[in-house]
Structure formats: structure tokens, C-alpha cells
FIZA-871949 format. One record per residue (C-alpha): residue number from 1; x, y, z. Coordinates in steps of 0.1 Angstrom, whole numbers, plus 2048, in hexadecimal, padded with zeros to 3 digits. Example, Ala and Ser with C-alpha at 12.3 -4.5 7.8 and 13.67 -1.06 7.14 Angstrom:
REM FIZA-871949
[1; [87B; 7D3; 84E]]
[2; [889; 7F5; 847]]
//
This chain:
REM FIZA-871949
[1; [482; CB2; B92]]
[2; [48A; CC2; BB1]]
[3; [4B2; CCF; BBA]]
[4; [4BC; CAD; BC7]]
[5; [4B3; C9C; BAC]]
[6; [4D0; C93; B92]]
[7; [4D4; C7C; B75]]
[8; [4E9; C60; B76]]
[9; [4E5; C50; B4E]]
[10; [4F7; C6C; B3D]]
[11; [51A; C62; B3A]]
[12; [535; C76; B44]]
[13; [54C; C77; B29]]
[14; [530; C7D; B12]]
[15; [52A; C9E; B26]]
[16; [54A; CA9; B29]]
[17; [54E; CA4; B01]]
[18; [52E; CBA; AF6]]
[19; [538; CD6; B13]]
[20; [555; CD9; B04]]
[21; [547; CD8; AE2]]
[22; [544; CFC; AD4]]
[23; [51F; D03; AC2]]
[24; [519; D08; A9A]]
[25; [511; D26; A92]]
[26; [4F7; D27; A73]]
[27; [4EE; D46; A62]]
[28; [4D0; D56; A56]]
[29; [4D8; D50; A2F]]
[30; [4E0; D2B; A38]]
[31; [4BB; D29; A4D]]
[32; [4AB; D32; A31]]
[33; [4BF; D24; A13]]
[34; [4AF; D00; A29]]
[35; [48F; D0A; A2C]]
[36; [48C; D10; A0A]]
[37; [4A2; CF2; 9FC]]
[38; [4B6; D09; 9E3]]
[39; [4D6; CFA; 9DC]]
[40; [4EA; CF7; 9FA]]
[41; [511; D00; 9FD]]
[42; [52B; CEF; A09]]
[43; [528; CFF; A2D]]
[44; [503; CF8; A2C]]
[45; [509; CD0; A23]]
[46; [525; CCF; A3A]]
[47; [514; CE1; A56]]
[48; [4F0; CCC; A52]]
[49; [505; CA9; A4B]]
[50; [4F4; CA4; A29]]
[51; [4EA; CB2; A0B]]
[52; [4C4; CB2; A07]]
[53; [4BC; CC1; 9E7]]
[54; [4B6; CA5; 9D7]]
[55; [4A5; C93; 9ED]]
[56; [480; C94; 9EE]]
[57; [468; CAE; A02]]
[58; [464; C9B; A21]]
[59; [485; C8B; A21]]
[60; [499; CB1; A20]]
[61; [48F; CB4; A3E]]
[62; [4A4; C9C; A4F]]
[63; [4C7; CAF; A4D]]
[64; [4BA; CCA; A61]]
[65; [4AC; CB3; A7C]]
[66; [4CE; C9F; A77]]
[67; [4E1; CC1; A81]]
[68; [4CD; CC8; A9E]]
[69; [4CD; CA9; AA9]]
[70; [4F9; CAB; AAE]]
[71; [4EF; CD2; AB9]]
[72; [4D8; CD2; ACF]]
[73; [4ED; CC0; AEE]]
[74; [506; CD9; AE4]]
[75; [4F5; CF4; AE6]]
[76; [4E4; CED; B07]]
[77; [508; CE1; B1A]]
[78; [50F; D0A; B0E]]
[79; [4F0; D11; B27]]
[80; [500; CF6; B42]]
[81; [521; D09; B42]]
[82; [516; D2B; B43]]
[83; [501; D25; B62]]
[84; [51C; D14; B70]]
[85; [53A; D28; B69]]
[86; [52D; D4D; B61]]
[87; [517; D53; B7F]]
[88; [52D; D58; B9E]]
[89; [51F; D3C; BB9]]
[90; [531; D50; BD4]]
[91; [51C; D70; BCB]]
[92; [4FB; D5E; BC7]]
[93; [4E2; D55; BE5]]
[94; [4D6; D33; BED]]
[95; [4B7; D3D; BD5]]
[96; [4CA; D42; BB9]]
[97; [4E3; D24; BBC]]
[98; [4C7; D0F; BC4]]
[99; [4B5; D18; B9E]]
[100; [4D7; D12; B90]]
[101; [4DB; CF3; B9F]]
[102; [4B6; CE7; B97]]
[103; [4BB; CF7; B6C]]
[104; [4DE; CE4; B6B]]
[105; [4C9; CC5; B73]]
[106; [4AE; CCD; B5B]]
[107; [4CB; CD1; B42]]
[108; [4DA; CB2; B47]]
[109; [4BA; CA2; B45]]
[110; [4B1; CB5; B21]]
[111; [4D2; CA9; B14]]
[112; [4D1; C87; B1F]]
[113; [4AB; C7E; B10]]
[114; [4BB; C91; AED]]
[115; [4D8; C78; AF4]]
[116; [4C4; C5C; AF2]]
[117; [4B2; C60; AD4]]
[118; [4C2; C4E; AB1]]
[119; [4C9; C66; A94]]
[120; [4AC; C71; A86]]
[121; [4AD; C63; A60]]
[122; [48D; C52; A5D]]
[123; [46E; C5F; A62]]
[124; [45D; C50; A7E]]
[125; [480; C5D; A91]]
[126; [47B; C82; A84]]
[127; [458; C7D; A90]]
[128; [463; C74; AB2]]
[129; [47F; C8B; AB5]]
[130; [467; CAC; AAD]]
[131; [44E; C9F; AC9]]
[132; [46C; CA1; ADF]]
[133; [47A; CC6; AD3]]
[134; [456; CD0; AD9]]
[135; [45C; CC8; AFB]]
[136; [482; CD9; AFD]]
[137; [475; CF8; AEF]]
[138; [45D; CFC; B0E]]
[139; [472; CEF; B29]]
[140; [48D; D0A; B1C]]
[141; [476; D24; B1B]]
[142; [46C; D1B; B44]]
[143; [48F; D1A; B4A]]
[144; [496; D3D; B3F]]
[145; [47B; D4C; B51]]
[146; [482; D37; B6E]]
[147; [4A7; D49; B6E]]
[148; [49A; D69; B6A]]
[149; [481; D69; B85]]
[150; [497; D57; B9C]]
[151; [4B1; D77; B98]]
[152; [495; D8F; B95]]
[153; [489; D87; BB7]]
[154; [4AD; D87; BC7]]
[155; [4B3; DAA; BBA]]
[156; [492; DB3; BC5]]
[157; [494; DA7; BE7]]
[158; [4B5; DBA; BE8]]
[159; [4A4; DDC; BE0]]
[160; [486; DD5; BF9]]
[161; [4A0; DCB; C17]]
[162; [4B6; DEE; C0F]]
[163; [4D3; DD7; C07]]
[164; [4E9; DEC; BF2]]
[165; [4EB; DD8; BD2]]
[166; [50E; DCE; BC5]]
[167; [511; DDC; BA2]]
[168; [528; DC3; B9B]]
[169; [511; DA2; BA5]]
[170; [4F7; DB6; B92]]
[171; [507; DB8; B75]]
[172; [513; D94; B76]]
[173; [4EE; D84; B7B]]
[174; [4E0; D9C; B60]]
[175; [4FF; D90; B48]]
[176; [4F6; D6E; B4D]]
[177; [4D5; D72; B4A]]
[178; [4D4; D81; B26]]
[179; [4F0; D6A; B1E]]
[180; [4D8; D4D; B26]]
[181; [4B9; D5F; B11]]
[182; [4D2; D5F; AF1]]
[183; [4DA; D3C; AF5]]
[184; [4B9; D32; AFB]]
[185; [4AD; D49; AE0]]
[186; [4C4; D38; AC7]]
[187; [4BA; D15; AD0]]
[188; [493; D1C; AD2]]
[189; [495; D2D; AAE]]
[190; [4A8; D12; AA0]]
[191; [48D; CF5; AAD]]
[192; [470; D0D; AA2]]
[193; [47D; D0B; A80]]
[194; [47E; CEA; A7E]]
[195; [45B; CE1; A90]]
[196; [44D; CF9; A74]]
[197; [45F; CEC; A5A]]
[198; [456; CCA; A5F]]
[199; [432; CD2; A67]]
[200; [42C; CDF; A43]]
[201; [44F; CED; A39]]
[202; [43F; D12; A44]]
[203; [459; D29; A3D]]
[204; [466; D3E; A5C]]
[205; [47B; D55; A46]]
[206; [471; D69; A2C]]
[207; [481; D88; A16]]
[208; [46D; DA4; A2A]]
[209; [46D; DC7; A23]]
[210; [480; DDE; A40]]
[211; [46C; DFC; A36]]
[212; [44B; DEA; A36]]
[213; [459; DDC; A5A]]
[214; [45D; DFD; A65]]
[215; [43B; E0D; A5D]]
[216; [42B; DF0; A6D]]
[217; [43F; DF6; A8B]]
[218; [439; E1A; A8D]]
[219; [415; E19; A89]]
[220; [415; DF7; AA6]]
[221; [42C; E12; ABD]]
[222; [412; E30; AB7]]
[223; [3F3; E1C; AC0]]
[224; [407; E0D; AE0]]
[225; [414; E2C; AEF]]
[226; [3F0; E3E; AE9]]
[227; [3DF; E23; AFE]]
[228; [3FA; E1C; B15]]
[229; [3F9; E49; B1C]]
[230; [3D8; E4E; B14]]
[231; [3E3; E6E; AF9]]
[232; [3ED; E73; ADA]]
[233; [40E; E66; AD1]]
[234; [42A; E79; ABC]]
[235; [42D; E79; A96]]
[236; [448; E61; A8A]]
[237; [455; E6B; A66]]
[238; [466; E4A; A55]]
[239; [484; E56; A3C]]
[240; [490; E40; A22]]
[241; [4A2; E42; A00]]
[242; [499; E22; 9F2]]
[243; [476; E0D; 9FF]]
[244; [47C; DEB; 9EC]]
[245; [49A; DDF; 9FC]]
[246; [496; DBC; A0F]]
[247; [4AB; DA2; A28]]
[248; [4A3; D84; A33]]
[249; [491; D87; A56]]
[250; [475; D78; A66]]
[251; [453; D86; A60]]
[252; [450; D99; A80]]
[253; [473; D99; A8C]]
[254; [47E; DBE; A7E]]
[255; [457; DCE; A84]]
[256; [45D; DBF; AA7]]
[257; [480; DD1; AAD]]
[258; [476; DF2; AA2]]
[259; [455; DEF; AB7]]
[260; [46B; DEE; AD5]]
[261; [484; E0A; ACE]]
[262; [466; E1F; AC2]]
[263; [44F; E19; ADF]]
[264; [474; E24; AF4]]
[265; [470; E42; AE2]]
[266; [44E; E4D; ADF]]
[267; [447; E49; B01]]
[268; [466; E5D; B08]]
[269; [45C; E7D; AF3]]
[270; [438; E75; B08]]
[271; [449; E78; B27]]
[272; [45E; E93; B21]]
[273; [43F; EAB; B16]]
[274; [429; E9F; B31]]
[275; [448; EAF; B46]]
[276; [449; EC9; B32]]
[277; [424; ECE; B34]]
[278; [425; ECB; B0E]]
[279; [408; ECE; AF8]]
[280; [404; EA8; AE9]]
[281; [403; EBC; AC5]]
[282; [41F; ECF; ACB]]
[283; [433; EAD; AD4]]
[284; [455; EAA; ABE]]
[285; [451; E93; AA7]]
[286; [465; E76; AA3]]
[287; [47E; E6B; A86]]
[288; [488; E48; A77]]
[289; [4A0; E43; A5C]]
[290; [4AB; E27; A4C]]
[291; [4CB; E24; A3A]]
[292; [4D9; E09; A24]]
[293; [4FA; DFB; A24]]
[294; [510; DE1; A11]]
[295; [510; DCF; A30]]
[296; [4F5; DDD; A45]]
[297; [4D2; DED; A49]]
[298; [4D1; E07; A62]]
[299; [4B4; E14; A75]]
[300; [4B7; E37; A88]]
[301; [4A0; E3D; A9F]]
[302; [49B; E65; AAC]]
[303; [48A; E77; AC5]]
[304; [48E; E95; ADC]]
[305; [47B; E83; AFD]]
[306; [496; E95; B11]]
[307; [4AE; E78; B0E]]
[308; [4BC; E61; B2C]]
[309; [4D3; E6C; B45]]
[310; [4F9; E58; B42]]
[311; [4F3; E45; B61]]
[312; [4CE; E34; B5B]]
[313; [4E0; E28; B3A]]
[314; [4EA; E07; B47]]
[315; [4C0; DFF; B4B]]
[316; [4B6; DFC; B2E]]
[317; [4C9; DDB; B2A]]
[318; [4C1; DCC; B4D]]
[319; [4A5; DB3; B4E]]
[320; [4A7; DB2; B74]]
[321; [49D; DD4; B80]]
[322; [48D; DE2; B67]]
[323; [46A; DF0; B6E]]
[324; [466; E0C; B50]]
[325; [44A; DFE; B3C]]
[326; [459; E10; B1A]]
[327; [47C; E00; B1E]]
[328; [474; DDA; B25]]
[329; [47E; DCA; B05]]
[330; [498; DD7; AFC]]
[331; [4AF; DC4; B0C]]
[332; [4A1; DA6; AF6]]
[333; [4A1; DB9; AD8]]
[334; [4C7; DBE; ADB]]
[335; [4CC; D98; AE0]]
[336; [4B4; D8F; AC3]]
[337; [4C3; DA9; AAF]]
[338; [4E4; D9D; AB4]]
[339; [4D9; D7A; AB1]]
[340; [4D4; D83; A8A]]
[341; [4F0; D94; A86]]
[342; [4E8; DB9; A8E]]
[343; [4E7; DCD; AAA]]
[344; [4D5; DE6; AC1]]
[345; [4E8; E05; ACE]]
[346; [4DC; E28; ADE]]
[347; [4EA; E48; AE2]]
[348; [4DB; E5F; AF9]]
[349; [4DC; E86; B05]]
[350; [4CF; E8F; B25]]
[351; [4BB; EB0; B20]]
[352; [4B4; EA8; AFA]]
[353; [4AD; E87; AEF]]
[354; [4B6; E63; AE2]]
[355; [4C3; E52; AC1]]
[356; [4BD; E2B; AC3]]
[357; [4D0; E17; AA1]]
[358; [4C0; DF6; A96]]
[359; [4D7; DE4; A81]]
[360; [4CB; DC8; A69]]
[361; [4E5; DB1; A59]]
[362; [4DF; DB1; A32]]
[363; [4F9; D96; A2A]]
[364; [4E7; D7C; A3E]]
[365; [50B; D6D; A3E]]
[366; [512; D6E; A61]]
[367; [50E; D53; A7A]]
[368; [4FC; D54; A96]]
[369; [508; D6C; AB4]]
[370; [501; D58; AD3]]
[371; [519; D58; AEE]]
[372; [534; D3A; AF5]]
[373; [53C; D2E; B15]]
[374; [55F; D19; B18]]
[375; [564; CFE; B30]]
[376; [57F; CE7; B36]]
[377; [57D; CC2; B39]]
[378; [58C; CC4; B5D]]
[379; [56C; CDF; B65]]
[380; [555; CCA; B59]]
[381; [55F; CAD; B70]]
[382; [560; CC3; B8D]]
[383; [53C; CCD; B83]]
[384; [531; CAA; B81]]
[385; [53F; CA3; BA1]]
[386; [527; CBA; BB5]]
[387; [509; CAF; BA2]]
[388; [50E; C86; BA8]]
[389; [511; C82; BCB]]
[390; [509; C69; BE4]]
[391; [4E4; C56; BD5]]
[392; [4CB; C48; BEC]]
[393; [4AF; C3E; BD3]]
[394; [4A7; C3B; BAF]]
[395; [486; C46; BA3]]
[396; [478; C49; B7A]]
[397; [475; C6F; B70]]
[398; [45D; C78; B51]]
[399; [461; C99; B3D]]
[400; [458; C92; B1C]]
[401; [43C; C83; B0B]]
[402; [436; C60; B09]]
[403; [439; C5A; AE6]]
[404; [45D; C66; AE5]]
[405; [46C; C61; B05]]
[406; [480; C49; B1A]]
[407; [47F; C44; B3D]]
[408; [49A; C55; B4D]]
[409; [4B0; C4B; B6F]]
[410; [4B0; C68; B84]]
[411; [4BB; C63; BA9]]
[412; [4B4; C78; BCA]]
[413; [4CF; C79; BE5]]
//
């Protein structure tokens, strides 16, 4: 669909009701207390519209599809007002109006085929409406790396022209952008859920070990940073009081983390001896600890790679200019983190060295932290305004598969 292009079957007020609809927010403990059919509580019946253990296998998993079914429109009118509202038009170039204009459209065009489908409570309906999240999941995945591109290459071309960037445009476009990754996040890992549920009720989350997590992820950084310098890395010692202690995760989720704060690190204590002209076997080595909480498990991260000055701080969490191969990730790894529950921060000492903290929630109580854009009713009609104009000609647009889609009316000015 190009950026003319605009739908005319989704009805206003039905827009203007799920933008101004705030999201759900499920947590981890009520994720897997579905997956797993224990006995749900009274926030989990209320929150999935039924109580499903007692219902048979196949049949448990309809609440969850009932849920997203009233979520997901929701959840993606979140993505239609934070393009809309949060990124400044008047500090944006035709380029990156122009891919905000054509993503609204795609928006609008998700939420009006998710409109249309009936409630899925039988199973030729689930059947249908998981052929159709299959195809959400990778148009909202191309839409986020269509933003991020699109602002990439404007703050690119910025840099190549010797325009002076404007620290405060940056910052907006790289707020917006991760704001849209969380959002997007959340949505895609709620529908990947459900797809693997329902193709063999495969468990996404387990009880996994943070300690086993970690020496996984220490031994992954290692063998990275040896190839990626071509040396030897550092030692990395891994402190814990107790080894047995385990939250509810993903399989990869906490090995993943670490990897990226450790490969920050590493590769810092590389650089800094290479400077140094450091033997690689006289490299400091590198400390992890991990602490237990009532509420929290803490990982801290050490290392003496000569730390990062005050003012390249602000880097490590911009997706659009950053070129540092050992930092990209992190960024992410904050948003996932937070996603769950915990949280990523680092302290650093210019001349010495850096402490990153990884933060795992243990209570798996919390709800998810995505971000939530209001809108009022009288924004959303202004919106709407600019997007049905003037229409010349009707033509049939296809997104989704035959066997679950509908032909949808889009017009072209």
C-alpha cells in the first residue's frame, strides 16, 4: 500500500473507542499460570474472559485467543498514536513523515482485518485467527525496521551534509523509536505465545536457573569477543551465595541479557589494554555477582576497561547513531528487560571502569512495562481527518492469506 492509499471500512467511532482504550497489562506469573492450565485467579479469569481449567486441552486455549482477540486492536491503536502524536511532524523531513503516513495506514489496515474477524470460540475460528496473527507478527516486525531505517538514514544524511544535528529532534526520534520496539515487542511476544501454544501447547516459559543463565552467557561473551578481536579475552569470575535459586523467564531471555552487557564489557577491558599495550594475560579480569532479593535478582557486572567518558553516556541507548559493535543491543536489552519487569542501568568512571546492573523480577507479579500513549476523542478525529481525503478510485488490497482474510476497501486519492 503506498502513502495515498487509506482505508475507508474501518469505522470511525470504532477507532476512536480502541485509541482511547488503555492496553492490559499481563504479567509473567499470569503467562505462565495459562500456559500451564494451573488454576487461574480471579485476575486471570477476568483478564482472559473465561475460566478454562476445566475445560478440555484443546478447548483452554480459547480464552487466551479470546483476550487477544479484544487486545490486539488495542494495542496496535497504542502504535497509531504514538506515531502520530510523539514524533514532532514539524521537526521531521518529508522522508520521515512520508513512513509515518504510509505505517499509520498499515495500522489501520491491521486493525481493521482483526476487526472483522468473529470471536474466536470454535475451532475452525482459532484456526483462522492464528493464520492471521502469523501474518501481524511479520508485518509488525517490517514496520519497526522500516521506522528505524527511515530515522537512521535521516540522521545519517544529517552527519554526511555537516548539518549540525539538533540534540533535541535526536532525542525525540530515538524516544519514539524504542518506544515503538517496546510496543511492538509486547504485542509480538504475546501472539508468539499463542501460535506456540496452540501448535502443541509448547511452553515459552519455564522456571530457569539465573546462575546456569549466567555461565552460559559468560562462556557465549568469551568465545564472541575472542573471534570478534582475534585474542584472548579476560577471565570473568561469577560470585554467588546460593546456585539453585529460579524465576520464571524464557529459556534464552536472561543468557541473552547478560551476553550483551558482558560482550559491553569484555570488549572494553580488550580495548583499554590494547591502549595500554597490555599483555592479553595480564588483562584485569572481569567480575559478575549475583545477588538475591525478596523482590529482585540482581546482576553486577565489573570491569576496569577504562570506563566511558560522561558525555558518550547517552550512546549506549541510541539505536540511530550507534556504530560501536560491543554496544548495539543494549538498547533492546533495556526495553526487554523492562518489558519483564527489570531493568538495565550502568555506572561508569572515566579512567577506571564500568558497573552495568541487570535486574530480574522474582515476583513475576508485575504487569507488563510498555509505554501508554493518551489521545483524546477530539485528536483522533483530527487524525482521521488528514488520512480520508478527497477519493478518486477504489481498488481491493490483499495482506493476509487467503484462508483468513477478507477483501479490504482501500482507496487512492
Amino acid at each position: 500500500m503506498n502513502a495515498t492509499v487509506c482505508l475507508k471500512a474501518l469505522n470511525r467511532g470504532l477507532l476512536t473507542r480502541l485509541a482511547t482504550t488503555p492496553v492490559n497489562r499481563v504479567s509473567v506469573q499470569q503467562m505462565y499460570a495459562m500456559e500451564r492450565f494451573s488454576p487461574a485467579s480471579s485476575l486471570l479469569v477476568s483478564l482472559f474472559c473465561r475460566d478454562v481449567t476445566e475445560a478440555s486441552d484443546r478447548a483452554k486455549i480459547l480464552a487466551p485467543m479470546e483476550f487477544l482477540h479484544a487486545e490486539l486492536p488495542v494495542r496496535l491503536c497504542q502504535n497509531f498514536n504514538l506515531l502520530n502524536t510523539r514524533l514532532r511532524s514539524d521537526w521531521a523531513d518529508h522522508q520521515v513523515n512520508t513512513k509515518v503516513h504510509q505505517l499509520t495506514l498499515n495500522l489501520l489496515e491491521d486493525i481493521d482485518v482483526l476487526a472483522g474477524f468473529p470471536v474466536p470460540t470454535k475451532p475452525h475460528d482459532v484456526a483462522s485467527f492464528i493464520s492471521a496473527l502469523k501474518v501481524l507478527q511479520v508485518r509488525q516486525n517490517q514496520n519497526y525496521t522500516s521506522l528505524r531505517e527511515c530515522l537512521s538514514q535521516v540522521t545519517s544524511r544529517q552527519l554526511r551534509s555537516g548539518q549540525p544535528q539538533r540534540p533535541l529532534i535526536h532525542e525525540n526520534m530515538n524516544d519514539v523509536l524504542m518506544d515503538y520496539f517496546s510496543l511492538n515487542y509486547g504485542t509480538n511476544w504475546l501472539i508468539a505465545q499463542s501460535i506456540n501454544q496452540y501448535n502443541g501447547f509448547q511452553c515459552v516459559l519455564n522456571e530457569v536457573s539465573p546462575h546456569s543463565a549466567a555461565e552460559q552467557a559468560i562462556q557465549t561473551a568469551r568465545q564472541w569477543c575472542s573471534q570478534y578481536y582475534s585474542c584472548e579475552p579476560p577471565e570473568v569470575k561469577l560470585i554467588s551465595k546460593k546456585t539453585n535459586i529460579e524465576v520464571i523467564a524464557t529459556n534464552h531471555s536472561i543468557q541473552d541479557s547478560l551476553f550483551q552487557v558482558l560482550k559491553h564489557s569484555i570488549g572494553s577491558v580488550i580495548e583499554h589494554s590494547q591502549t595500554l599495550r597490555t599483555r592479553a594475560s595480564d588483562m584485569p579480569p572481569l567480575e559478575v555477582r549475583m545477588t538475591e532479593g525478596e523482590e529482585d535478582i540482581c546482576f553486577r557486572v565489573s570491569d576496569l576497561g577504562g570506563g566511558i567518558p560522561m558525555s558518550s553516556m547517552s550512546n549506549i541507548w541510541d539505536q540511530l547513531s550507534n556504530s560501536t559493535e560491543k554496544t548495539k543491543g543494549l538498547s533492546m536489552t533495556r526495553s526487554i528487560s523492562r518489558y519483564f519487569g527489570g531493568d538495565l542501568e550502568i555506572v561508569s568512571m572515566e579512567g577506571n571502569g564500568t558497573e552495568s546492573y541487570l535486574y530480574l523480577d522474582r515476583t513475576g507479579t508485575i504487569g507488563e512495562c510498555i509505554p501508554s500513549v493518551s489521545i483524546t476523542d477530539e485528536e483522533v478525529d483530527s487524525l482521521v481527518d488528514t488520512l480520508y481525503y478527497e477519493k478518486s478510485k477504489e481498488e481491493v488490497v490483499r495482506v493476509y492469506s487467503n484462508e483468513t482474510c477478507t477483501e479490504r476497501v482501500a482507496v487512492t486519492a
